[in-house]
N, C-alpha and C positions, 0 to 999 in steps of 0.2 A: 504494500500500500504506500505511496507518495503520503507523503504528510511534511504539512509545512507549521511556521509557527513564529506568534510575534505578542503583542500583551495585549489582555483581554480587558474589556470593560462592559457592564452589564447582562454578560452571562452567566445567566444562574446554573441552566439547565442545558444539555446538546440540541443546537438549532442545524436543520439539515435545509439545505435550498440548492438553488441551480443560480450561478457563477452568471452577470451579467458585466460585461466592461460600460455599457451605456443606459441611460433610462430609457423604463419599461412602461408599457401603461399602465394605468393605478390597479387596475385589476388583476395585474398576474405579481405587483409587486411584492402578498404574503410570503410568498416562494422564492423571492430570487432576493440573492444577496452582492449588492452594487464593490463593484470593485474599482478603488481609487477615484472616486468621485470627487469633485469642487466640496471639499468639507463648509460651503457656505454656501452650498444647494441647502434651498427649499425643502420644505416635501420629504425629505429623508426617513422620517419616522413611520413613510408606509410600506418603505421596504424591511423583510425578515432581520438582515443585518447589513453590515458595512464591513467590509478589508483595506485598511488603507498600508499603502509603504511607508506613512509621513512619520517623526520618530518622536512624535508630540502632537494632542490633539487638544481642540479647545471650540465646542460645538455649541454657543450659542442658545438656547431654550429646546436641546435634544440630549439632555441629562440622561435619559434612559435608553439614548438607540443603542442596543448591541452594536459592538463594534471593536474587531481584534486590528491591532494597527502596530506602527516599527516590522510590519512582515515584510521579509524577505522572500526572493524567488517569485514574486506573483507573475514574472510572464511563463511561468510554467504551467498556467491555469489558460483555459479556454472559455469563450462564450459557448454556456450549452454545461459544462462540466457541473458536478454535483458533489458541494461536499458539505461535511461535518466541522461543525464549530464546536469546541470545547471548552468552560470556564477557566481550563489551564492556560490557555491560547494555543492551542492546538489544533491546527486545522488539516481533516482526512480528506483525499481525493476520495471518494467513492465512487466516481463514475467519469471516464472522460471521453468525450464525445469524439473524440481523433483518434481512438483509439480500438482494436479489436480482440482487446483481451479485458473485455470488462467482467465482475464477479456478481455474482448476489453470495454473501458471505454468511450461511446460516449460522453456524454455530461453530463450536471451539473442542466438541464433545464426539467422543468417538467410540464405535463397543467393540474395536479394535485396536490392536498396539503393534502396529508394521514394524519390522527392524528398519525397515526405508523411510519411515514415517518424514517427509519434509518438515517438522512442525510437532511441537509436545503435545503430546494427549494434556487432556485440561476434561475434568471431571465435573469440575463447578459450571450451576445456570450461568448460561449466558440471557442477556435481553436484548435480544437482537432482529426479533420479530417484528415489532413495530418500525425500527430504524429501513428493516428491508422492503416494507410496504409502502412509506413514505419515499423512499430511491424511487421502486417501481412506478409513482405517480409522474415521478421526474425526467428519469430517462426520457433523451430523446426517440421519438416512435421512429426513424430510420433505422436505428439501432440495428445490425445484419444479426449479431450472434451474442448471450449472456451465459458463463454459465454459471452453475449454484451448483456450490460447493461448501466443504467446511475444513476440518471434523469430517462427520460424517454427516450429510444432511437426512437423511432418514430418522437419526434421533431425535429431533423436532418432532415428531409425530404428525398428526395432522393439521401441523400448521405447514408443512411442505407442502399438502394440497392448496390450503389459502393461499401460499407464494406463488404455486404453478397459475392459480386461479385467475388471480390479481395481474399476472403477466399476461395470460390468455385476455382479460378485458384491455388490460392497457396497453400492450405490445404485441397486439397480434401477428404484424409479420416478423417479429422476430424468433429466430433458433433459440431453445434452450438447449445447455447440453448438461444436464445431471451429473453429475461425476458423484461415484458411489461404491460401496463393495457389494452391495446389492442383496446383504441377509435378512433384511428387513422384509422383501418381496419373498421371501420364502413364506411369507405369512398371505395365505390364498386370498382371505378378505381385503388386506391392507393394499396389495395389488389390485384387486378390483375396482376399491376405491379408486385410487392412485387414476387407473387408466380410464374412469367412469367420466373424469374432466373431460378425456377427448380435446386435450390440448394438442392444436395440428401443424406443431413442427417442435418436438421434442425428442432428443436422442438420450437415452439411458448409456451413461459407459461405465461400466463396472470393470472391478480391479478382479483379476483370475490369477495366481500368481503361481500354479502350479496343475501339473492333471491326476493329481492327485492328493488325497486327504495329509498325508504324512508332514510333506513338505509344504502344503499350502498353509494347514493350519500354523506352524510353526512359525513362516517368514510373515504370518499377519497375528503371531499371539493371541490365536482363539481357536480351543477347541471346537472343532464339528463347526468352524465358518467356510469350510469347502463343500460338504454336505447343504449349507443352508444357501451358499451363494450358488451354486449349481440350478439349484430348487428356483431359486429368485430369478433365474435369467429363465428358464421353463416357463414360470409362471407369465412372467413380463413378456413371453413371445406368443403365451397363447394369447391374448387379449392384443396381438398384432403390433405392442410397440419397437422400434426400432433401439436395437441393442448393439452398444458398441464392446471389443473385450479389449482392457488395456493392461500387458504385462510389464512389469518391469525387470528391467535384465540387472542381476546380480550373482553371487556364488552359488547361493542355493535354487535357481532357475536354469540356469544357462547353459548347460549341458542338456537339459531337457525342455528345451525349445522348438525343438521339431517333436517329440514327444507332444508338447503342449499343442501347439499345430494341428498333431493328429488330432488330437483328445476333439480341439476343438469343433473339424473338419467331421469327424464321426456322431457328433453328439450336436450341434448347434451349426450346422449349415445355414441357420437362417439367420445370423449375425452379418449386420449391415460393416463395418469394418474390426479390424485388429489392429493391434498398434502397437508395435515393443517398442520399451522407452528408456533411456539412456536416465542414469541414476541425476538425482538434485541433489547434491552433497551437503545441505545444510538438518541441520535439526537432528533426530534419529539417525537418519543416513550418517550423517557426518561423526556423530558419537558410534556408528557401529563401523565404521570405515574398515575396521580390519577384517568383522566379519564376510562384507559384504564384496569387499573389492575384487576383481577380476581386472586385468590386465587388459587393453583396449584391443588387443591385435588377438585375444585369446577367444574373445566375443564373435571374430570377425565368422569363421568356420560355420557353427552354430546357427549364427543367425541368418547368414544366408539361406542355409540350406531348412530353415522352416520358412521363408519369407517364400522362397521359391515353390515348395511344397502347398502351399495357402494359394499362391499366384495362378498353379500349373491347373487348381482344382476351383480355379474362376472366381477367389475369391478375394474381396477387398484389405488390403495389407497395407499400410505406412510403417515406417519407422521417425522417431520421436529423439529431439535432444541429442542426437550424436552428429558432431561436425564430419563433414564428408572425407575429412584426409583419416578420418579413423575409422571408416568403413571402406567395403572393396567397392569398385567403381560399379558393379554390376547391379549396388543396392544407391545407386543416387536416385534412379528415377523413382525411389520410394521413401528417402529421407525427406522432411517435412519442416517449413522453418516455424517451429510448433513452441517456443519460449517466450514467455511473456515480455513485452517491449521493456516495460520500467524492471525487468532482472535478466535481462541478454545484453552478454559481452561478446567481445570478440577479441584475441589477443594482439598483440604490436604487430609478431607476424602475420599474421593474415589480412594487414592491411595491404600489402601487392600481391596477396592468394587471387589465382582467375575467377574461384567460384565462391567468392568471400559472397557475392549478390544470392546467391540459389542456397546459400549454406545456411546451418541449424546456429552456427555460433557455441557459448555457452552460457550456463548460468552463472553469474557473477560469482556465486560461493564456488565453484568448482573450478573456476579459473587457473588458481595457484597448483591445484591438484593434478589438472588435465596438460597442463601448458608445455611441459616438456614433451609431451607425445605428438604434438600438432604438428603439420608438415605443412611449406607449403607448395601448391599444387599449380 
């Protein structure tokens, strides 16, 4: 998340609005918070709040406009963008219009513990519910693709149906993409529900991390969530939703990557894509690094030869987060520049690399990690 910050006055409570640089009309102004305005404008107090860069303010009979100011960075904010003000002075991008990796952020809570985990488990309520209904008003309706995620967003319960709900009124041509482990749908009703919305352009992608119970449960620390995540992706295909599987390649996978392939190709041919995906080295991942790690060029063998196996049997395959000079050239036209803009790097090298444009890059935390391996091409 981008987040900026400078000192707060009159905020008690978090005010969420959509980022204007000009006046709005009186009507849309509850919503939107003026950015560097004439602090001897008028009328200010019918906007939500104010952002100023000035490093000293002094407003005239507007004693109570919210208003965080001395901030830094504001041309990194857009007309259109959507963020959170906090009484610390604390301001979150939640949403930016320029951008194609936007989130709905459920929660922080998860009924899994991945040794890859990007992020700590967090057991405690989040209140995050109302924050993601309010976004949803906001977003701009161009918006091509969101997706929701967490944690795990499943443990929200039946407020994931309100989110999906609220996006199907208010964003209807936009793609949802769910990102999930998908044990949740093991549960026949919960599925029903879920797919009762008939929201009509939603992709389910669940996490599969092995084809089998042994090794799946282990790398997501939960007994019988192979058995329940199998069940959830059945369930979610009878009621005709589009199901994406996304594995992630580490020690305990990656020898049984064509394995997994098969498993998937025998048992789930109705899966809309696959996706093997190069590690996020922060969080878990990075505290388990020694468990986890594989050599890049050791990966190379493996993955081929399930991408190919998936390909040969007509079915849809990308690979995910691995820069090109670390796969064989055979797997480019399936690498995907799939890393979120505000945590994609590229190294010094790869600034005269030919395919630095079509390339994955890396994640900013994996940089120091991956850097000695890059070539360039």
């Amino acid at each position: 998340m981008i987040q900026l910050s400078g000192i707060s006055k009159n905020i008690d409570t978090p005010l969420i609005g959509k980022i204007s640089f000009s006046s709005v009309l009186k009507k849309g102004r509850h919503n939107t918070i003026y950015i560097n305005p004439e602090l001897s404008y008028r009328k200010l107090k019918d906007y939500l709040a104010v952002i100023s860069s000035v490093e000293n303010i002094n407003i005239p009979n507007l004693e109570h406009l919210p208003i965080i100011y001395n901030t830094r960075d504001i041309s990194s904010l857009d007309n259109g963008d959507v963020v959170e003000l906090l009484p610390n002075g604390l301001i979150n991008v939640l949403y930016q219009i320029n951008s194609k990796d936007n989130i709905l952020f459920l929660t922080q809570r998860c009924n899994q513990n991945c040794l890859m985990c990007p992020q700590p488990l967090e057991n405690k309520e989040d209140n995050l519910f109302e924050t993601n209904l309010k976004l949803i008003q906001l977003i701009d309706k161009s918006t091509e693709e969101i997706a929701i995620t967490g944690g795990e967003p499943t443990v929200v319960g039946e407020n994931l149906f309100k989110i999906i709900l609220a996006c199907k009124h208010f964003l209807p041509n936009t793609t949802l993409l769910l990102l999930t482990n998908g044990m949740k749908f093991s549960d026949y009703k919960y599925t029903h529900i879920f797919s009762s919305i008939k929201h009509p352009k939603i992709i389910i992608a669940v996490s599969l991390q092995s084809d089998n119970p042994i090794d799946h449960d282990y790398i997501v620390g939960r007994e019988g969530a192979f058995s329940q995540t199998v069940k959830g992706i059945i369930n979610l295909a009878s009621f005709g939703n589009i199901i994406e599987i996304r594995i992630v390649i580490q020690r305990y996978n990656y020898q049984r990557l064509q394995s997994i392939a098969d498993y998937i190709y025998r048992n789930m041919t109705f899966v809309e894509h696959i996706n093997f995906m190069g590690l996020e080295t922060i969080g878990y991942a990075l505290k388990n690094l020694k468990l986890l790690w594989v050599e890049p060029e050791d990966i190379c063998k493996p993955l081929e030869e399930a991408v190919h196996y998936l390909v040969q049997r007509h079915m849809k395959v990308s690979v995910y987060n691995i820069p090109l000079c670390l796969i064989p050239k055979r797997l480019w036209g399936y690498a995907r520049q799939s890393i979120s803009a505000w945590k994609n790097v590229f190294d010094s090298k790869c600034e005269v690399c030919s395919m630095r444009e079509k390339c994955s890059g890396l994640f900013e935390s994996g940089i120091d990690i991956y850097s000695k391996y890059l070539k360039t091409l």
